[in-house]
Every structure is written in structure tokens, then in C-alpha cells.
N, C-alpha and C positions, 0 to 999 in steps of 0.2 A: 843770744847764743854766741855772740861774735864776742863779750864783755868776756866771757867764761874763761876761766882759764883752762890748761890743756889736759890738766887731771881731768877734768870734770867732762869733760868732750869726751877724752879717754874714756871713764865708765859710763858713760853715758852708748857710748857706739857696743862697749861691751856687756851692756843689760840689753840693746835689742840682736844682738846677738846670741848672748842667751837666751831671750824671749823666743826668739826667730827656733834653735833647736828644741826650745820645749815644748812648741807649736809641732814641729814635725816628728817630735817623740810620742806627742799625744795624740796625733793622727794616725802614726803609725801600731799605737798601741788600744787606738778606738777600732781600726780594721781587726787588729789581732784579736781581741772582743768579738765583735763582732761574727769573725771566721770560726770561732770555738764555739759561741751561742748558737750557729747555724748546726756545727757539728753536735755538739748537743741535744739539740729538736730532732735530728735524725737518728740519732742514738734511741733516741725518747720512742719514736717509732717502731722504732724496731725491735724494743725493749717489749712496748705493749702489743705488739704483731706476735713474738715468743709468749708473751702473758695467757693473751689469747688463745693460743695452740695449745700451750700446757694446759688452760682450765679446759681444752676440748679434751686432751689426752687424760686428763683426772676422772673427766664424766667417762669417758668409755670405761677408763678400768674400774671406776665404781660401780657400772652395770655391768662392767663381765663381775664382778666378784660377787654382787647379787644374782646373778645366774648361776653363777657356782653354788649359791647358799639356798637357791630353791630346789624341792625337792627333786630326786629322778623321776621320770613318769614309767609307768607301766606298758610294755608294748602289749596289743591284743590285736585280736582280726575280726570283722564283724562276720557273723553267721545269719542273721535275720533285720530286716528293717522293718518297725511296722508300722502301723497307719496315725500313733498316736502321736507322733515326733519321737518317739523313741527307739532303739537299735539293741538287739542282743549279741553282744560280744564276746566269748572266747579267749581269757587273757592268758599270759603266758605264764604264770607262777597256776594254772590249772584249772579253776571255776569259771561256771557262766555267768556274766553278768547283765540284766536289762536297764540302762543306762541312758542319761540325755548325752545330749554334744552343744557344744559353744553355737550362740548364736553367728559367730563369725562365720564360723563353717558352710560350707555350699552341700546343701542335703545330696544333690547329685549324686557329690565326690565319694558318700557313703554308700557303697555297693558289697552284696555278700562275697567275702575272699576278700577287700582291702586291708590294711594295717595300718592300725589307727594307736596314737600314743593318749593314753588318762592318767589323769589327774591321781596322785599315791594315796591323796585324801579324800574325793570328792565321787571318784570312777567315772569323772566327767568325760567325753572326749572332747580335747583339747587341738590336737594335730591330727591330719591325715597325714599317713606315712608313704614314701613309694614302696614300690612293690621290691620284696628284696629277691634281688638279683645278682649271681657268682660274675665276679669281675671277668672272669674268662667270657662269657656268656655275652658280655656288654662288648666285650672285645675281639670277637670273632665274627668272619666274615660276611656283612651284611650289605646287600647293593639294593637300593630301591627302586634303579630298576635297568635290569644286564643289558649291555647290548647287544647281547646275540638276537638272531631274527630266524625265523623257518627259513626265510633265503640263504641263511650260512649253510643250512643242510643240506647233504647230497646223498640220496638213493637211497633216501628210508623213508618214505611216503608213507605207507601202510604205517608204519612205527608214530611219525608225528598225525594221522589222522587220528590214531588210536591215544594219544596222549592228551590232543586235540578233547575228545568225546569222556576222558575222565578227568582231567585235570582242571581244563580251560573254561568248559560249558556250564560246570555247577558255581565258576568265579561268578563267569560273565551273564549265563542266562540261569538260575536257580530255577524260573518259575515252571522250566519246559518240564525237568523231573517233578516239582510239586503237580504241573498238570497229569501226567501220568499217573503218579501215585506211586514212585518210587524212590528211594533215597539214591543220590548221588558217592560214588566210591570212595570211598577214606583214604585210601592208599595207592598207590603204583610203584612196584616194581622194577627196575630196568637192570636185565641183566645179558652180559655176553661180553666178550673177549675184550680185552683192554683196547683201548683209543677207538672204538668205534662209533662215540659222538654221544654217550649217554649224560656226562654231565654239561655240553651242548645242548640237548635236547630237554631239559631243565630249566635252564637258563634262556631258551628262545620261550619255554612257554609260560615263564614267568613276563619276559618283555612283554609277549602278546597282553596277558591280562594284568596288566600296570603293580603284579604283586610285587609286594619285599620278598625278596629273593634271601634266603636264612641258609649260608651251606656250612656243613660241618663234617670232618673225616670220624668214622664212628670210633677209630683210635684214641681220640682224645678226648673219649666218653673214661675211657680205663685209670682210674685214678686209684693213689698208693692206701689211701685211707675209707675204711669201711663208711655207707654212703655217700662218699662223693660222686659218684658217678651216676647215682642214682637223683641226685640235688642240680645236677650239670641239667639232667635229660627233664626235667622238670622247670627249669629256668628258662632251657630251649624254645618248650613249649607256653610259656609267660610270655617270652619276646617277641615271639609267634602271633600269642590271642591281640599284643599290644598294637603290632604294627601289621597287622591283618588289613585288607586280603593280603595273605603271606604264603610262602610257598616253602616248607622245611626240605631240605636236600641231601640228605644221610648219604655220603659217599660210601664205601667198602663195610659197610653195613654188617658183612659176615662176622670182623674185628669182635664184636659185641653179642652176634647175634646165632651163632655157633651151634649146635643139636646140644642139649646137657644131658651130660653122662651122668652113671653113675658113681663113680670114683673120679672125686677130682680134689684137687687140692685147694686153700685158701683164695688163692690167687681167681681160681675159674667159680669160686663160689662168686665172689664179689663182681664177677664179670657178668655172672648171670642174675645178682641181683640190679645190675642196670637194665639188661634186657626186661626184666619184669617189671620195673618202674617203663622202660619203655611201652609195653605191654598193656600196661595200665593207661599211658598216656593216651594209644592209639585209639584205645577200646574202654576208658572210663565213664563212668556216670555224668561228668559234667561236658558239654558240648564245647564242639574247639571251635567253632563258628566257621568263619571264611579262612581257616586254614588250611588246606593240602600236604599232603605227604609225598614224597618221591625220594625213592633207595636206589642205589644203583652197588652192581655187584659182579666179579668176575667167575662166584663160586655159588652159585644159586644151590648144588646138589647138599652142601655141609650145613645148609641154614636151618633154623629150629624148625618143628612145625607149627608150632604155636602163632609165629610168627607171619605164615604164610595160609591161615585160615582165614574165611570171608569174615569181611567186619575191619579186618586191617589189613592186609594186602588185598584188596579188591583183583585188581589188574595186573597181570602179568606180562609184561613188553619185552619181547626178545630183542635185541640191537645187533642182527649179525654182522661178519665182515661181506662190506659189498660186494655182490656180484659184476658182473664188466660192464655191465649197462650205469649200476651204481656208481663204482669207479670213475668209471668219464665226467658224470656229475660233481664227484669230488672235485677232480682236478681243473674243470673247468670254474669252479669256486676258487678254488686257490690260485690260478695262472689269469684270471679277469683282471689284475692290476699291474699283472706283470708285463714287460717288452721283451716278447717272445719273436722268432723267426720264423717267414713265412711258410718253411717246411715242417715245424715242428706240426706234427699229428699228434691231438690228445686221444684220439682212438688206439692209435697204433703203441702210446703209452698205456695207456688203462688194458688192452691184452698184455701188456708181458709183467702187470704185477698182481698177477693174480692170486689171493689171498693176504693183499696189503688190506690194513686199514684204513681209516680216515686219518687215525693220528698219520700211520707211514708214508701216505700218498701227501700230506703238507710239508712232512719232512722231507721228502723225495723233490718238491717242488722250491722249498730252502735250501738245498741241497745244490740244485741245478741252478738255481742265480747266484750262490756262493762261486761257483764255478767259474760263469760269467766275468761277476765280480775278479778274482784271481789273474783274469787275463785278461783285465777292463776294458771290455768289448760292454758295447749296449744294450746288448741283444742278448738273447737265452737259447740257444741252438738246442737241435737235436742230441747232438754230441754229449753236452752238458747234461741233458733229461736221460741219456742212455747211462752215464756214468755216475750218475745220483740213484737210478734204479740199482745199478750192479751194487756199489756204497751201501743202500738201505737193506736192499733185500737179500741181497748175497751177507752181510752179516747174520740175517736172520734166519736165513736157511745154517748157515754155519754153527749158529748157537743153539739150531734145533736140534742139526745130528750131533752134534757136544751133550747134549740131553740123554738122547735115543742110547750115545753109546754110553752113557755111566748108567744107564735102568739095564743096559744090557750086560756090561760087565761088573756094574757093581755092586 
């Protein structure tokens, strides 16, 4: 090295100099490799993770479009099972047909009155269908089970023993009337003056015997299109047989259930053909099992008669407004949770409202902790229950003679 001359040192120092950068070009361009082949493999992934998906989304829409391309079925209703595995059905384009069913099926499920879908080529049945039911019907107010209790009520003994011995006893003990030998009531009635605890007393004796509690205002039986009203009262009593022991609750009942004239217009025709499907439902050929009826009314004298012969209104329950014995009962229900003052007398209140109801003696007692309230004091004085009585009842006296004088001068 030392002989060499200085050229030759010279390239000599500048080939491992350039060796030296193409060492670190090719390192640097082995990671760059490298870092892209990694990117890559996760591309790759994710590429066959999409593949995947898509060849699942292709199979679905291949089998929806083979659903679409199979034929419609037939809806029908069974009318008869019989012993041989086969079922007579009823279909909806008109004839009877006696037909098998899929072995899939659960024979159970085939009972006379279901709705069952066949086959357009075979008349197999293929599906059991549910029971078809008006969306209103499914969406109207159902409680499994109220919490009212015979303790909410006050000063109708006679009224809940008596609703007690038709409603509760044919739930709960059936066997006491099959010992006797007589049928248990269809129906009950409750009728008398607004707020005096009748759909209360509905509602505790649904709690007593663990029924679905089914309530409905009989106004929104009244529908714009011929039939409906009568498909409503019929679906009623479906969701009724379903969810049995059940208790149906026809509030103002009169709405539907009216005397029928002889001159009436479109409107009261169609009104009274629901009454009639009602009629039909109370009093039909097919048994409504552990289901109960209870109406409540403030106009008992305008109702059909048809309506009020034995067979369907069994029982008639007056619900009047309490006497002062009753009264005190009320109020002693509503003022048990309140912090009341040790002079307030619920005797000395239950004398001065005489001919309140149940509804007006809870509002007389919201009324007097509003009171309270207002002058955030903790307590509920006398003062308070005198000025809530004047409030409740002094309007009601006021809107009564407001009454008396328009019949008198008008």
C-alpha cells in the first residue's frame, strides 16, 4: 500500500466509500421492501375478510331471489283435525279442503280457528300462521296485572263482595258452580255516576285473580269504514281467549251500545252493527273460556236491551256516590301517606262533602297538599282541607245551578 501511488489510494479510499453508501442504500431499500411486503399481507387480508363478506352477501341475495321466485302460498283456517294425521281446512280463494301438513310442524299447533299457509301446488300445510290481529288491538291497553287492590276502595263493600261472587270466584274456584250445577255469569255491569271507583273496581279484581287486565273505551270501537268496528270487537275478544284468564273492561260502553232506532242514518247503522258483533261475541256458539266481561256506564237508562238480557249482562252493580260513613273511608285511603295536622278531623271533612265522589274527595285531598305545598309548610292543616273542599265542591255546586238555569230558561 505504502509503494502505491496517490491516484490509486485516491480510488481506492473512493470505491469503499462508495461501497460504504451502497451498503446503506441497500439497507435502506431492504426495510423499504420489506415495510411495503408487510403492507401488502395486510392489504391481502383485508382484501379476503371483503371476499368473504361479499360471497356471504351474494348467498343471501341468491336466496332472497329464490324466495321471491317460489310460489305465494294460500292462506286457510283449519275447521276440523282428524284422527288420521290429516286436517280439513277452509282456504281463502273459497273450498274445503282435507289435506296433510309438513312433518315439521307440531300437530298441537293445528287447532280448529288457526291460520295456516299451503302450498299453491300440493295444499300441503306448510306454515302455521298467527292469529290475525288489528294493530290497534295489539296496541291498546293491556296490564298483566293492575295494581290496584280491594284496600284502595273505600265504602263499597256490598259492590266488591258482589263483583267478588261474579267475576273473581268462576277465575279462581270454577269447581264450587260445576258442584252446584250452575253456570257462572258472563258478564257485569257497573253502572252510576262518574268517579265513583268503577274502573277501580275492575282493576282490583283483576289484581285479586292474577288476570290480563284488557281495558278499552267502547268509542274506539266506532270506526269510519263499514266493518271495522265490528273486526276491532272480534280481535278484542282473540287477545282475550290468548292471554286468558283475562278480564275485558268496556268503559262507557253506552258509545256503542245505545237502544236502535228506527230511523237512523249510515253513521248509527254501522254503530249498531258493532254492537251486534259485540252481541255475538258475549253470547256466541264458541266458548270464551276463562274470560270475563266487566262494562262500566254512566247512562245505564239509554242502553240496548238486547244487551242487558241474562246470558250477557248477568250482574248488575250499582256504584253509588258514598254515603258519610263511605266518605271517611275514602279519605282515610287517600290522607294515609300524607303529613297531615294533628287537628285535622277526617270525620268533620267527610260531613261537609256530601255527595262528593271518590274521584272528588282524592282531588279535595290533592288539592289540600297543593295548598300546603304553596306555603311550604309540612304539614296539611285544617285550613288547607276547608279550602280544597270550598275549590272542589263549591265549583260543582256552581256548574250544577249553571245546568238547572239553562233547562230552566232555555
Amino acid at each position: 500500500m505504502e509503494n502505491m501511488s496517490p491516484n490509486i489510494l485516491k480510488k481506492i479510499e473512493d470505491l469503499k466509500t462508495e461501497i460504504k453508501i451502497l451498503k446503506e442504500e441497500n439497507t435502506k431499500t431492504k426495510r423499504n421492501l420489506t415495510w411495503k411486503v408487510r403492507k401488502l399481507e395486510k392489504d391481502k387480508v383485508l382484501i379476503e375478510n371483503e371476499k368473504m363478506r361479499l360471497d356471504r352477501e351474494v348467498k343471501s341475495l341468491r336466496g332472497e331471489i329464490e324466495r321471491f321466485r317460489s310460489p305465494p302460498l294460500v292462506i286457510a283456517t283449519v275447521t276440523e283435525v282428524l284422527d288420521d294425521g290429516r286436517v280439513v281446512v277452509k282456504s281463502s280463494t273459497g273450498p274445503n279442503f282435507v289435506i296433510g301438513y309438513s312433518r315439521f310442524l307440531n300437530k298441537k299447533d293445528l287447532e280448529p280457528g288457526v291460520r295456516v299457509a299451503l302450498n299453491q301446488q300440493t295444499f300441503s300445510i306448510v306454515h302455521v300462521l298467527p292469529s290475525e290481529k288489528d294493530p290497534i288491538v295489539s296496541g291498546m291497553e293491556v296490564d298483566e296485572k293492575p295494581q290496584a287492590s280491594y284496600d284502595q276502595i273505600g265504602g263499597l263493600e256490598e259492590q266488591v263482595v258482589e263483583i267478588k261472587e261474579t267475576v273473581e270466584l268462576p277465575l279462581k274456584k270454577p269447581e264450587l258452580f260445576t258442584n252446584i250445577g250452575i253456570e257462572p255469569p258472563k258478564g257485569v255491569l257497573l253502572y252510576g255516576p262518574p268517579g265513583t271507583g268503577k274502573t277501580l273496581l275492575a282493576k282490583a279484581v283483576a289484581h285479586e285473580t292474577n288476570a290480563t287486565f284488557i281495558k278499552i273505551v267502547a268509542s274506539e270501537f266506532v270506526r269510519k269504514y263499514i266493518g271495522e268496528g265490528a273486526r276491532l270487537v272480534r280481535g278484542v275478544f282473540e287477545l282475550a281467549k290468548e292471554k286468558s284468564p283475562s278480564i275485558i273492561f268496556i268503559d262507557e260502553i253506552d258509545a256503542i251500545a245505545a237502544k236502535r232506532l228506527k230511523s237512523s242514518t249510515s253513521g248509527d247503522r254501522e254503530v249498531q252493527r258493532t254492537l251486534m258483533q259485540l252481541l255475538a261475541e258475549m253470547d256466541g256458539f264458541e266458548a270464551r273460556g276463562d274470560v270475563g266481561i266487566i262494562a262500566a256506564t254512566n247512562r245505564p237508562d239509554i242502553l240496548d236491551p238486547a244487551l242487558l238480557r241474562p246470558g250477557r249482562f248477568d250482574r248488575f252493580i250499582e256504584v253509588p256516590v258514598p254515603n258519610e260513613e263511605g266518605r271517611m273511608e275514602v279519605l282515610k285511603i287517600h290522607t294515609s301517606h300524607m303529613s297531615l295536622d294533628e287537628e285535622v278531623d277526617i270525620q268533620l271533612i267527610a260531613s261537609l262533602t256530601e255527595g262528593a265522589s271518590g274521584a272528588d274527595l282524592k282531588a279535595i285531598c290533592t288539592e289540600a297538599g297543593m295548598f300546603a305545598i304553596r306555603e311550604e309548610r309540612s304539614t296539611v292543616t285544617v285550613a288547607d282541607f276547608m279550602d280544597a273542599v270550598e275549590k272542589i265542591i263549591g265549583m260543582e255546586r256552581e256548574e250544577e245551578m249553571r245546568r238547572e238555569a239553562g233547562v230552566m230558561f232555555g
